[in-house]
C-alpha positions in Angstrom: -19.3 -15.6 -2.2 -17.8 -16.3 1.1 -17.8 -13.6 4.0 -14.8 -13.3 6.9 -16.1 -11.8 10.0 -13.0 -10.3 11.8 -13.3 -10.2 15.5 -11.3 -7.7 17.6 -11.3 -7.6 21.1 -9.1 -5.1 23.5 -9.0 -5.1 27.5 -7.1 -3.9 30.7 -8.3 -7.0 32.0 -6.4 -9.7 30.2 -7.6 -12.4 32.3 -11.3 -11.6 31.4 -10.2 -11.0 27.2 -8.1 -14.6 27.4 -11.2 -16.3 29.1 -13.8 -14.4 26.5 -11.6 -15.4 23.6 -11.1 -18.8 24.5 -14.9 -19.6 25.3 -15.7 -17.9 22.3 -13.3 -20.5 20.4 -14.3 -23.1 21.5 -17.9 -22.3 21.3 -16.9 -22.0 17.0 -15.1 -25.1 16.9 -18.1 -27.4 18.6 -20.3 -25.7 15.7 -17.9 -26.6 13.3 -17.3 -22.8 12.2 -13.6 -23.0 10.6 -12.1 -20.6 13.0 -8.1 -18.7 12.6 -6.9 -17.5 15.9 -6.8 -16.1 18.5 -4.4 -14.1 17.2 -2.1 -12.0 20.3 -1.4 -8.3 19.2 1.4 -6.6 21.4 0.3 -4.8 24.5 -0.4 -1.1 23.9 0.7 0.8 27.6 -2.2 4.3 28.0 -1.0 7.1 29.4 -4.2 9.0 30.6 -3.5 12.6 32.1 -5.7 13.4 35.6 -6.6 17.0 36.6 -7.7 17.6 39.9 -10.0 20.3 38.7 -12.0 21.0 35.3 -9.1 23.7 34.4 -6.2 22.6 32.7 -3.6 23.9 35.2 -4.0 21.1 38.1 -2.5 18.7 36.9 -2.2 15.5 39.3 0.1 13.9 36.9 -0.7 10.8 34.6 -2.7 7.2 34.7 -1.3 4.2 33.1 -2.6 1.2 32.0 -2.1 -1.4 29.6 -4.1 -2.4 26.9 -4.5 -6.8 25.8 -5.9 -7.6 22.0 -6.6 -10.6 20.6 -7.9 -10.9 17.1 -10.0 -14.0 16.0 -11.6 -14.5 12.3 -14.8 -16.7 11.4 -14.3 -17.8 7.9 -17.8 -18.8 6.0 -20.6 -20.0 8.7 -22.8 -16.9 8.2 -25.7 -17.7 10.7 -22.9 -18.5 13.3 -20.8 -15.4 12.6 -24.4 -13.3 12.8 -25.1 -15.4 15.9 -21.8 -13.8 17.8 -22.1 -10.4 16.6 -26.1 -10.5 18.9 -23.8 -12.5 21.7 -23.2 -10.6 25.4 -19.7 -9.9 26.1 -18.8 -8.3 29.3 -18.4 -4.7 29.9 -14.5 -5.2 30.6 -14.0 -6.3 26.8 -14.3 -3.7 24.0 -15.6 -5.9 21.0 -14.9 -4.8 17.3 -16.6 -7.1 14.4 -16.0 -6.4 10.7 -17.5 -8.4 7.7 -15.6 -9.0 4.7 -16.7 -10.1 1.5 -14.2 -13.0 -0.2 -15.1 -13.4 -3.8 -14.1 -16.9 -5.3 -10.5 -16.3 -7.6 -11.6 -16.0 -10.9 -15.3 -14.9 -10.1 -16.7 -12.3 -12.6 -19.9 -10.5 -12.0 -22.1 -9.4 -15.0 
């Protein structure tokens, strides 16, 4: 059975994601991990609401900001794929991993 580890990563920073992303690609591709992205997902805008006080009537009106995602998969290449889910990313970059489990077409478990 092969496993897909999904990578996720947001930021307000996109400058910080693009250079994460891209180290982090080309860190896969000199190990030889077959790699699929980075993948570019739209940019969400946040609309944060500020209160000048802890009561809810002082309102001092709204904070926006936009949010940059990049999603990058690691196909197979289980010790490398465990080996960037212990890495350090910086604070400015939100990192989501998930682990999928491919089983071969046509496999049948007894």
């Amino acid at each position: 059975m092969t496993f897909v580890t999904k990578l996720r990563f947001q930021s307000g920073d996109r400058a910080a994601l693009d250079d994460t992303v891209n180290s982090l690609r080309s860190m896969l591709e000199r190990k030889g991990a077959e790699c699929k992205g980075p993948h570019t997902e739209p940019a969400e805008r946040v609309r944060v609401p500020l209160y000048e006080g802890l009561s809810s009537g002082d309102s001092l009106g709204n904070w926006e900001f936009e949010v940059f995602a990049r999603r990058l998969e690691i196909h197979g290449n289980d010790h490398i794929a465990r080996e960037v889910g212990h890495m350090d990313f910086p604070d400015s970059v939100h990192v989501e991993i998930e682990v999928e489990q491919k089983k071969p077409l046509g496999y049948r478990q007894n």
